[in-house]
PALUM-337066 format. One record per residue (C-alpha): y, x, z; residue in three letters; residue number from 1. Coordinates in nm, 2 decimals. Each point is the difference from the previous one (the first is absolute). Layout:
<recs>
- y, x, z, resn, resi
- Y, X, Z, ALA, NUM
...
</recs>
This chain:
<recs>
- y, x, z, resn, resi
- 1.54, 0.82, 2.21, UNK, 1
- -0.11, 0.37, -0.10, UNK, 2
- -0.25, 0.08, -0.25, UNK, 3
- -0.33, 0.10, 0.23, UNK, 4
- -0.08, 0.34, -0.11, UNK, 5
- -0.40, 0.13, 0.09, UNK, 6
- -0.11, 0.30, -0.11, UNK, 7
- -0.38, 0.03, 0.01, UNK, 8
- -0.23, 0.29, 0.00, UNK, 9
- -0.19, 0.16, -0.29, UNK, 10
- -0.38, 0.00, -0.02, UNK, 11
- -0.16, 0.30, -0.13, UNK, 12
- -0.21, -0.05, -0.30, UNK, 13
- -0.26, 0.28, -0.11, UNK, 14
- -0.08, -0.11, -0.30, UNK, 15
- 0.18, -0.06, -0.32, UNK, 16
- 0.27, -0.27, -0.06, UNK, 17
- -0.17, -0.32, -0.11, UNK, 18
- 0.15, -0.25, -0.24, UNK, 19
- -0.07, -0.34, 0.04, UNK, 20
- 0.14, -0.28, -0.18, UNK, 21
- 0.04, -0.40, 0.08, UNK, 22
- 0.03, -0.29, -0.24, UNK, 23
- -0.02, -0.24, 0.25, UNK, 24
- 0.33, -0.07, 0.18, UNK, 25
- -0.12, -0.30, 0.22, UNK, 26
- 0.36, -0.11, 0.12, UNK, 27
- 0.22, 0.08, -0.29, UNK, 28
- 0.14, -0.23, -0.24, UNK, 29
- 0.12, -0.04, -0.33, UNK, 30
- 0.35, -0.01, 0.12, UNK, 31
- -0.07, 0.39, 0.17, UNK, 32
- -0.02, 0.34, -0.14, UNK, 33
- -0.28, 0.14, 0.19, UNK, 34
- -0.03, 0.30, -0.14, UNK, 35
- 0.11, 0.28, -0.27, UNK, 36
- 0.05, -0.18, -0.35, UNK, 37
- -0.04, -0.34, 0.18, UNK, 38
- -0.21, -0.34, 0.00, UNK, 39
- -0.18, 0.11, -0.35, UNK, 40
- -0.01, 0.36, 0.06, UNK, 41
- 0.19, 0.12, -0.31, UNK, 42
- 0.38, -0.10, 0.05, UNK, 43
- 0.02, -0.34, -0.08, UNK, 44
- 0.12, -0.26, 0.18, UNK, 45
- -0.16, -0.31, 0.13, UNK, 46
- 0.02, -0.26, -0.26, UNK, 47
- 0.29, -0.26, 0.04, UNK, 48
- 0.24, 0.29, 0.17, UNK, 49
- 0.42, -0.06, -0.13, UNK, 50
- 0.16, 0.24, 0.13, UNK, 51
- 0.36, 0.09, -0.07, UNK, 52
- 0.06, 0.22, -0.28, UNK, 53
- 0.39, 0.04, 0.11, UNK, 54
- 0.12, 0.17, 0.31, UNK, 55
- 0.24, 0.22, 0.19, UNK, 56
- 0.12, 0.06, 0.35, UNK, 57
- 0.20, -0.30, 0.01, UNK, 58
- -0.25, -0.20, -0.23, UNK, 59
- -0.35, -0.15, 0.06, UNK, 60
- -0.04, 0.23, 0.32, UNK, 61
- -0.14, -0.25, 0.25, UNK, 62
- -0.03, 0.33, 0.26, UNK, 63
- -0.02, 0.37, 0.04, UNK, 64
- -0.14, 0.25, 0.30, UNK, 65
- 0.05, 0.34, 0.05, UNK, 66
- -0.31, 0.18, 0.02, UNK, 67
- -0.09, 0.34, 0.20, UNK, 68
- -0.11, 0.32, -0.17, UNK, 69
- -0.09, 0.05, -0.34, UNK, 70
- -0.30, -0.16, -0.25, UNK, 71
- -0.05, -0.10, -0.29, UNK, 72
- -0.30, -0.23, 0.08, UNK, 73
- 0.09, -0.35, -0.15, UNK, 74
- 0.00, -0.32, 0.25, UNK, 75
- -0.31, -0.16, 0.11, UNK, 76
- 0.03, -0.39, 0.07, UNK, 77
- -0.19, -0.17, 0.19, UNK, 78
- 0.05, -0.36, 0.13, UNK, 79
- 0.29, 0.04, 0.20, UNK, 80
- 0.04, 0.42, 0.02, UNK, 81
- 0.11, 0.27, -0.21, UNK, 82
- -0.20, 0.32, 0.01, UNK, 83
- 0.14, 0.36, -0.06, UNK, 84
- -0.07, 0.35, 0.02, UNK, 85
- 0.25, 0.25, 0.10, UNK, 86
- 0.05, 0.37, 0.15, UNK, 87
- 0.27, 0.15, 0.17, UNK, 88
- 0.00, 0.35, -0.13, UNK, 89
- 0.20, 0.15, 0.29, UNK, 90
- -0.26, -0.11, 0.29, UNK, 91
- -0.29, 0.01, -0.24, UNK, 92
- -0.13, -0.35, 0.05, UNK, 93
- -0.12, -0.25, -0.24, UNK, 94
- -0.09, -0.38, 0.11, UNK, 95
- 0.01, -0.33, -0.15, UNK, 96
- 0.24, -0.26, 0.08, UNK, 97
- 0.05, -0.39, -0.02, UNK, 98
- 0.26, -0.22, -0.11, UNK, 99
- 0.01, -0.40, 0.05, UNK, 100
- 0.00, -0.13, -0.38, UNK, 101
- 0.25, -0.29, 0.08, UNK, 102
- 0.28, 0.24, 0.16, UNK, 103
- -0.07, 0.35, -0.06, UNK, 104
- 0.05, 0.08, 0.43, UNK, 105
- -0.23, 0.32, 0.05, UNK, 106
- -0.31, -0.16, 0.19, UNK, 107
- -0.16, 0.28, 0.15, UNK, 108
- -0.09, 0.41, -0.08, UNK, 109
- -0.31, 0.18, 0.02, UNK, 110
- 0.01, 0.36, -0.02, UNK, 111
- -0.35, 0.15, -0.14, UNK, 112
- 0.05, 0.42, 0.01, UNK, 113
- 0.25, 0.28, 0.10, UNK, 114
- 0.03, 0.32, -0.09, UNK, 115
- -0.19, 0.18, -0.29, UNK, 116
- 0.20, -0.08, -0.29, UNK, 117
- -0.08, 0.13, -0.37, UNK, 118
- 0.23, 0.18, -0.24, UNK, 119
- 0.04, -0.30, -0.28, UNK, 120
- 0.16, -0.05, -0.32, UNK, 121
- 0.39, -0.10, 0.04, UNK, 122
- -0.09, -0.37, -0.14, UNK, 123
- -0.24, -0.07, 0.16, UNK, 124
- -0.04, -0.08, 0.45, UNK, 125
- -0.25, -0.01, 0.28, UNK, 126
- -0.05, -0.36, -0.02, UNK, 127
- -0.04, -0.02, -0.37, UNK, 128
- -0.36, -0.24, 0.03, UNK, 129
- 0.07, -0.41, 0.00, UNK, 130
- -0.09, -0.13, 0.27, UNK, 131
- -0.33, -0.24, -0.01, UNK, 132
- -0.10, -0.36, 0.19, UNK, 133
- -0.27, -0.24, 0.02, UNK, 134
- 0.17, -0.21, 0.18, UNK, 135
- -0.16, 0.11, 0.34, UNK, 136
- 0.09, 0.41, -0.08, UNK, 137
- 0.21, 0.24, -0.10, UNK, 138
- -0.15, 0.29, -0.17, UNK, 139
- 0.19, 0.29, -0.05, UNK, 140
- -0.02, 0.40, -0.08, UNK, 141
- 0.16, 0.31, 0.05, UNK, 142
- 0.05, 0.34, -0.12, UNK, 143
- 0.06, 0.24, 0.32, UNK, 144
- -0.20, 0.32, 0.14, UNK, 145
- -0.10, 0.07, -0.34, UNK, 146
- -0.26, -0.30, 0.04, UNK, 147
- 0.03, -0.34, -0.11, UNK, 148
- 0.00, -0.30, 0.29, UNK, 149
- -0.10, -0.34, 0.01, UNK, 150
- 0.12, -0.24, 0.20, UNK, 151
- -0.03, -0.41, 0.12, UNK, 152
- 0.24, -0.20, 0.16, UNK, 153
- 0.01, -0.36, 0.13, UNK, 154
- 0.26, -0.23, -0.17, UNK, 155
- 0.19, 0.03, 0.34, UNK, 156
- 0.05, 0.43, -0.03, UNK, 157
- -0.32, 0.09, 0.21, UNK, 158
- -0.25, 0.23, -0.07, UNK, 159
- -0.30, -0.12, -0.09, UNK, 160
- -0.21, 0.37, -0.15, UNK, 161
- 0.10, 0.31, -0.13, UNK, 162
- -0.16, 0.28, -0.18, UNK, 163
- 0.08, 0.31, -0.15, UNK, 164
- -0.26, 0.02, -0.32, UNK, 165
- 0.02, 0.28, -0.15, UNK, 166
- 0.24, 0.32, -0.12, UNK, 167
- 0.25, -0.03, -0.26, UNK, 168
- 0.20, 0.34, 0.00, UNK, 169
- 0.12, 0.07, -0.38, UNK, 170
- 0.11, 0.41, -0.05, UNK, 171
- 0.10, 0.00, -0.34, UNK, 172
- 0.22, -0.30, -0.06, UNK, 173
- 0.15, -0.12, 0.34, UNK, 174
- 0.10, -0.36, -0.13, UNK, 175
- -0.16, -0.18, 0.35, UNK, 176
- -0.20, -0.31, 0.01, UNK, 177
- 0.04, -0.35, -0.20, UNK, 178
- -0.33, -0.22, -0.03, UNK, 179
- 0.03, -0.31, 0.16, UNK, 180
- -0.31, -0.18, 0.20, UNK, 181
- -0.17, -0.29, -0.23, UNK, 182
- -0.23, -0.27, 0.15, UNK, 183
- -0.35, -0.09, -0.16, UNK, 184
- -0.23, -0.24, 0.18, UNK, 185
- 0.01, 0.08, 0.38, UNK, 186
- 0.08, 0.36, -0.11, UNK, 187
- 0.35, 0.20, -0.02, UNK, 188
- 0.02, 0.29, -0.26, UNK, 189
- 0.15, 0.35, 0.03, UNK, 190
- 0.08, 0.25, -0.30, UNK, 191
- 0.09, 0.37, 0.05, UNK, 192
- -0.04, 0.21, -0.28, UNK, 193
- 0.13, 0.37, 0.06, UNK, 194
- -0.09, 0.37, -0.09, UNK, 195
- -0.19, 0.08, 0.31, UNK, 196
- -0.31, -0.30, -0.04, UNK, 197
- 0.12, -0.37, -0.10, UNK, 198
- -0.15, -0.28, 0.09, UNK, 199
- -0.02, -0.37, 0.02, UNK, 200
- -0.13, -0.22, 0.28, UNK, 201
- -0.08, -0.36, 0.13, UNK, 202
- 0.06, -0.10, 0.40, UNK, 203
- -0.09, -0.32, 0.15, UNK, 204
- 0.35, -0.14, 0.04, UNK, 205
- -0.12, -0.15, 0.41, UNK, 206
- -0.10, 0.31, 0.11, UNK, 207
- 0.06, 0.28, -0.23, UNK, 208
- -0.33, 0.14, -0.06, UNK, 209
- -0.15, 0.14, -0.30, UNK, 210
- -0.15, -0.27, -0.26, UNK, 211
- 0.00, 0.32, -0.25, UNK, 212
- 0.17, 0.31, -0.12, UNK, 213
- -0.02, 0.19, -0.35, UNK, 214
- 0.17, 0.37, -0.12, UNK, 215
- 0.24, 0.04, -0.28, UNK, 216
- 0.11, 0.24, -0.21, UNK, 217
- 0.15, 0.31, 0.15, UNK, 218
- 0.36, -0.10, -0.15, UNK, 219
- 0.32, -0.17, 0.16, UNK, 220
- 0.09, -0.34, -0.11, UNK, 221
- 0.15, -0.30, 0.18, UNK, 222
- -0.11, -0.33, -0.17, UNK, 223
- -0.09, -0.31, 0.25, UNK, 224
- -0.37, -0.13, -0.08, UNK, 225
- -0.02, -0.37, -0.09, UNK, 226
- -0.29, -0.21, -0.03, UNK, 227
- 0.00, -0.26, -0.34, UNK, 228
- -0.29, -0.22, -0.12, UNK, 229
- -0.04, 0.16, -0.36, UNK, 230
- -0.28, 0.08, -0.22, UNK, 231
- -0.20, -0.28, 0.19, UNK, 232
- 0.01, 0.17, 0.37, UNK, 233
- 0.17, 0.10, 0.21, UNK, 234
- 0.23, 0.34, -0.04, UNK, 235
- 0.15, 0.23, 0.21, UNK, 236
- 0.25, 0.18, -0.25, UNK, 237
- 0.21, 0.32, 0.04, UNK, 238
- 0.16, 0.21, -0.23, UNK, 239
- 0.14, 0.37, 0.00, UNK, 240
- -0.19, 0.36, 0.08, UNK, 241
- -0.03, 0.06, -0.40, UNK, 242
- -0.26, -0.37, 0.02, UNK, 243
- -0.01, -0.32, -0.03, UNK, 244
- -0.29, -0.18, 0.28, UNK, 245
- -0.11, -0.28, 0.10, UNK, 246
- -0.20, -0.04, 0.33, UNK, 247
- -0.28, -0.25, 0.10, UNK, 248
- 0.28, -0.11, 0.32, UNK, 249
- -0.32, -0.14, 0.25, UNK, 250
- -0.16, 0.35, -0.04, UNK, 251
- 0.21, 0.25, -0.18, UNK, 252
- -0.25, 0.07, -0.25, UNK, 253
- 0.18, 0.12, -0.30, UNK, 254
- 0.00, -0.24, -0.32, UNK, 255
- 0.18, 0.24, -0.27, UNK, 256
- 0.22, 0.24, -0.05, UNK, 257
- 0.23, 0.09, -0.32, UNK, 258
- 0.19, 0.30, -0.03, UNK, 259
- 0.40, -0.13, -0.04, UNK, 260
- 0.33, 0.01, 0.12, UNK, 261
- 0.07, 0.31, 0.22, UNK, 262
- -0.05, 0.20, 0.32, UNK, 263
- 0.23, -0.22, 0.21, UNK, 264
- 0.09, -0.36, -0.03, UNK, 265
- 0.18, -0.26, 0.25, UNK, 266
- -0.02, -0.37, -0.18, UNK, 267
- -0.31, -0.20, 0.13, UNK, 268
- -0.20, -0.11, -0.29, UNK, 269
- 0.05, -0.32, -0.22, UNK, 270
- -0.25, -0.28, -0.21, UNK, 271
- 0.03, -0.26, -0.26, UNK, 272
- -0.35, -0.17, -0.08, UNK, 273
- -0.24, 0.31, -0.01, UNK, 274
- 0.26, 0.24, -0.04, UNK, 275
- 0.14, 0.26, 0.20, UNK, 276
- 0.31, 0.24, -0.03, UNK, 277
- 0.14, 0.29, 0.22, UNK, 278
- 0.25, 0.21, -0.02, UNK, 279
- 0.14, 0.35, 0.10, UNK, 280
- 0.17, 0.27, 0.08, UNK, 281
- -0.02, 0.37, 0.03, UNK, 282
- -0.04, 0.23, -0.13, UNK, 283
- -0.08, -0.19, -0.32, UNK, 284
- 0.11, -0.36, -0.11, UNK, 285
- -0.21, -0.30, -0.12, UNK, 286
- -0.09, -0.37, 0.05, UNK, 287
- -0.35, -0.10, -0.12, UNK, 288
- -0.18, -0.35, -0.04, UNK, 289
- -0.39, 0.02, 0.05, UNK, 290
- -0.28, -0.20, 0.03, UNK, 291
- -0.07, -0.17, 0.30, UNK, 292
- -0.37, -0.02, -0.07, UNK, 293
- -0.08, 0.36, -0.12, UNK, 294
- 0.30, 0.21, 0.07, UNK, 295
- 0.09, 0.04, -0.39, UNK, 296
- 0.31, 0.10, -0.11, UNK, 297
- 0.19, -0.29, -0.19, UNK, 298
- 0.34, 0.17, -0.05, UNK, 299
- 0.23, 0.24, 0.15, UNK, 300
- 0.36, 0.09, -0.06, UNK, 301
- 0.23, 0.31, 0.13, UNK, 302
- 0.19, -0.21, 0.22, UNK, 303
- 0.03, 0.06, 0.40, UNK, 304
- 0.04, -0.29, 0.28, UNK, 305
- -0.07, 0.33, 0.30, UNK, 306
- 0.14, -0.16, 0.31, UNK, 307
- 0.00, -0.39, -0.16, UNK, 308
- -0.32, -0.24, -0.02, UNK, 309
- 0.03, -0.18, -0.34, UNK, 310
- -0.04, -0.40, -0.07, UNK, 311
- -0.28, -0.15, -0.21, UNK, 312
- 0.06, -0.35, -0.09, UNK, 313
- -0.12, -0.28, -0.26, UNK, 314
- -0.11, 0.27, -0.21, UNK, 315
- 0.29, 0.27, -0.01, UNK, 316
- 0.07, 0.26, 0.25, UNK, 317
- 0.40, 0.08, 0.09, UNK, 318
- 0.02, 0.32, 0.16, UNK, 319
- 0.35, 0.22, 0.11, UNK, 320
- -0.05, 0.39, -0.07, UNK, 321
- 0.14, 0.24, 0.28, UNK, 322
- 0.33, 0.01, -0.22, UNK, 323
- 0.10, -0.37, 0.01, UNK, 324
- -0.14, -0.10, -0.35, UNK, 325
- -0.18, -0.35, 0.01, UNK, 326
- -0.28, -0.06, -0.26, UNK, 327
- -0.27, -0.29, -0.08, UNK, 328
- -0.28, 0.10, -0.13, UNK, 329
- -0.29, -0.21, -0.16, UNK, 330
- -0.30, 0.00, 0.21, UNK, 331
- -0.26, -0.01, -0.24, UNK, 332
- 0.12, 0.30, -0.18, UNK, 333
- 0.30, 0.19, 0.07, UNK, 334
- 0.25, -0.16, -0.22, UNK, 335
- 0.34, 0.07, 0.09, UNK, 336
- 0.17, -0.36, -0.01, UNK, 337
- 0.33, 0.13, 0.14, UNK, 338
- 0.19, 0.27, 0.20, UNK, 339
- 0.34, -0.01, 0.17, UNK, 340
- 0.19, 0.24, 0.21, UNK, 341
- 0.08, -0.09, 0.36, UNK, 342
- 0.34, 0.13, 0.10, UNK, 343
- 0.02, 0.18, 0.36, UNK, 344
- -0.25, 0.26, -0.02, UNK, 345
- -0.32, 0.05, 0.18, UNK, 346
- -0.23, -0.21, 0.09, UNK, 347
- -0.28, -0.01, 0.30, UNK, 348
- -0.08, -0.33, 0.06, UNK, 349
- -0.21, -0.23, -0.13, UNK, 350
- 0.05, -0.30, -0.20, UNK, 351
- -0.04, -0.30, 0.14, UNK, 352
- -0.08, -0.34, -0.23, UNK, 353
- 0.09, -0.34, 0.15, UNK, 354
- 0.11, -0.31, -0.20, UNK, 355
- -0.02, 0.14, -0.32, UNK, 356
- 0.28, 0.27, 0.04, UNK, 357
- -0.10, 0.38, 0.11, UNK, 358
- 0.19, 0.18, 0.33, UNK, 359
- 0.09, 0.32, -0.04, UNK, 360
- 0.17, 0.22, 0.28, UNK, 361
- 0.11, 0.35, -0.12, UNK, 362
- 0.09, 0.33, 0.21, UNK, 363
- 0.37, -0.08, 0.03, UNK, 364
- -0.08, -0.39, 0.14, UNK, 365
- 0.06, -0.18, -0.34, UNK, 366
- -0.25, -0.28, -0.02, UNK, 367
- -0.04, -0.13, -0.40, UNK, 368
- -0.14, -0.29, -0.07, UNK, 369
- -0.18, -0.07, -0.35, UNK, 370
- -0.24, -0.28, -0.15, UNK, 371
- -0.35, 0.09, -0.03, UNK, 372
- -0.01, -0.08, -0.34, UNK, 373
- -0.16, 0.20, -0.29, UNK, 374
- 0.21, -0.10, -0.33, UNK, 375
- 0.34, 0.19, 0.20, UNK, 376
- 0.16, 0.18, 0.27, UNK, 377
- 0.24, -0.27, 0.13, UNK, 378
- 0.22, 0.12, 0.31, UNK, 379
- 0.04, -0.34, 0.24, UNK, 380
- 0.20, 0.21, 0.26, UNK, 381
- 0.12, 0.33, 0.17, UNK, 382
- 0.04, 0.03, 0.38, UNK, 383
- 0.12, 0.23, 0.28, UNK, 384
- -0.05, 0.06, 0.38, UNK, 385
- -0.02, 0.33, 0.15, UNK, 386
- 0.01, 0.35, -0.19, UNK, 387
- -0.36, 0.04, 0.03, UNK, 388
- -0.32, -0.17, -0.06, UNK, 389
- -0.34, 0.15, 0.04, UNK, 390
- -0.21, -0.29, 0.14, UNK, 391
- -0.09, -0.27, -0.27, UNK, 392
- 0.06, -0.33, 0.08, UNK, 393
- -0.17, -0.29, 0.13, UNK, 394
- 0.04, -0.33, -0.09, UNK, 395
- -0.15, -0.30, 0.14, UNK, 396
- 0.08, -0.37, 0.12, UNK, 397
- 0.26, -0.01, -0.24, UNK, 398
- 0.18, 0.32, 0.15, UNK, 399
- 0.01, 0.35, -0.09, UNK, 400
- 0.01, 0.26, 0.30, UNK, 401
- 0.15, 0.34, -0.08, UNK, 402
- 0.03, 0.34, 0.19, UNK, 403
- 0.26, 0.20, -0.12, UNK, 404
- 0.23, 0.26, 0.16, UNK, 405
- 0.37, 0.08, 0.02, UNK, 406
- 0.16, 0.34, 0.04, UNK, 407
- 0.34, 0.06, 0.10, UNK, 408
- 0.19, 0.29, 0.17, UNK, 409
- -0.34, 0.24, 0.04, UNK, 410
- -0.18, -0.35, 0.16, UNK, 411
- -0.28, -0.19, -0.16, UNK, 412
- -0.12, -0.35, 0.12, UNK, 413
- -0.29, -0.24, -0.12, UNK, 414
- 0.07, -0.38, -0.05, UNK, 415
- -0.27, -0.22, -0.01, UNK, 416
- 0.15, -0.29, -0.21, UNK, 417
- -0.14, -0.35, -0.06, UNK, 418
- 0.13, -0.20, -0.31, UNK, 419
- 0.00, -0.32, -0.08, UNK, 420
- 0.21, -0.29, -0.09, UNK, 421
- 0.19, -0.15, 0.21, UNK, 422
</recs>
């Protein structure tokens, strides 16, 4: 049977984009990745996950699918579905499509937009933004028209709302868009942060309207907001445009914000107790630890995670700079417990912690895998599929889902690969 494609028609919005984000995802479980940095919102794993630490093509591969276009948005799992992103440069449309978890057969495809594609840094896409789900919805935004759209799907591909929020059109540094939709409470948030007016917004995730919707700094940055209970409240935190911020997320109303980092940073925000730490990015480099209750600057260090969200864990924080070097760092103040360097090259994913060992896809499609563990860097394995690896991994019900590409000849191709034992 062929995928059903719909393409459905883009409402109009006057005002600007809204960001709305939802914590409550009413038919996920904890054996699904619902959304960007998964179940706990900051890249860990549900507890109980054994995933293999070993693979290749001919080893722990229980299936792979091609997939259409190009992204770098990571899968979305939900019950029995895989979500993407993707864009197909040539025609100029992005969409999302759906997997079935068990096999990996293509389920349906939805395109969302044609025409009206951006000029964008060469790594990154026009379907950079994970995926979200409820478990009733897909959210799921766009850059295109030099404007930033929002859209809902049913689990089945069809359209449920769709809104174009606001303008995102950056001048000085064409790099494209990257903030992925977050859920809080019945609400979905949205981050743009450019030169021409930034801004972050909440929709209600039925029906798209506007819950609430703040301006930013008049700066380009590309960091996903997430929501963590810190400080004794609730926090919406985001990082990058030369500040540190946290955001009352049911109104927007800002809580602090600390000069730190740099203009533009990619990793979403992490926590250990009432700590937080972000990193960035250009033009500058520097990850900082602050105060979740005031904003104050604990520590800071020269190092840069730009593109990569970091890992804070049991009191230490493991982070892998642009250039492939891995450190942990102790939370409470900065101390240095090791670094090692990662050999491959550069790095854009994320880390991903499950079982005690840390995932770690570079550019070239090496995955390492290390122990979270402060007293050493201890290598458990080195692994290889594809020649490229943009999107980080997910890993859930015991399986880790990849999307990596391979190029050969002049042709590229996405795999979406599910690994497991067998």
């Amino acid at each position: 049977m062929m995928p059903r494609i719909v393409l459905f028609a883009v409402r109009q919005a006057t005002y600007p984009l809204v960001l709305s984000l939802v914590i409550v995802v009413s038919g996920a479980h904890a054996a699904d990745w619902a959304t960007w940095r998964g179940p706990n919102l900051n890249g860990i794993a549900a507890a109980g996950q054994t995933p293999p630490t070993a693979w290749s093509e001919s080893k722990n591969v229980l299936w792979k699918a091609p997939v259409p276009g190009r992204g770098h948005s990571s899968p979305t799992i939900v019950g029995d579905q895989i979500f993407l992103t993707t864009a197909d440069e040539q025609s100029q449309t992005q969409g999302v499509i759906a997997f079935d978890r068990t096999t990996g057969k293509q389920l349906w495809m939805t395109p969302i937009s044609q025409g009206g594609f951006p000029e964008t840094h060469r790594k990154n896409t026009h379907a950079t933004p994970t995926v979200a789900c409820d478990g009733e919805r897909l959210i799921a935004s766009f850059h295109h028209h030099s404007s930033i759209q929002v859209s809902a799907l049913s689990l089945d591909g069809k359209g449920l709302w769709q809104r174009t929020i606001g303008k995102y059109d950056p001048q000085q540094y064409k790099y494209g868009y990257a903030p992925s939709p977050m859920f809080y409470k019945s609400m979905v948030l949205i981050a743009a942060d450019y030169e021409g007016g930034g801004w972050l917004a909440a929709l209600e995730r039925k029906t798209g309207a506007t819950k609430w919707q703040i301006d930013r700094s008049n700066k380009l940055s590309f960091s996903s907001p997430v929501v963590a209970n810190v400080g004794g409240r609730d926090q919406l935190l985001i990082s990058g445009t030369e500040q540190v911020a946290s955001y009352d997320p049911n109104n927007g109303r800002q809580l602090w914000s600390t000069p730190a980092t740099t203009m533009a940073t990619c990793g979403t925000m992490v926590w250990d107790g009432d700590l937080v730490f972000a990193s960035g990015g250009y033009p500058k480099a520097e990850t900082v630890c602050l105060r979740a209750s005031s904003g104050q600057i604990v520590w800071r260090n020269d190092q840069k995670c730009y593109e990569q969200s970091m890992l804070a864990v049991d009191g230490h924080v493991y982070a892998v700079t642009d250039g492939g070097i891995a450190f942990c760092w102790r939370a409470s103040d900065g101390v240095e417990m090791w670094k090692s360097r990662l050999a491959g090259g550069a790095v854009s994913a994320s880390p991903i912690l499950a079982n005690g060992n840390i995932y770690l896809a570079n550019e070239a499609g090496t995955v390492y895998v290390f122990k979270a563990q402060p007293s050493r860097f201890e290598l458990v394995s080195r692994n290889q599929l594809g020649d490229e690896a943009f999107a980080t991994p997910t890993i859930c019900d015991g399986r880790i889902y990849m999307r990596v590409a391979s190029s050969s000849g002049g042709s590229r191709q996405e795999t979406l690969y599910c690994i497991g034992r067998k």
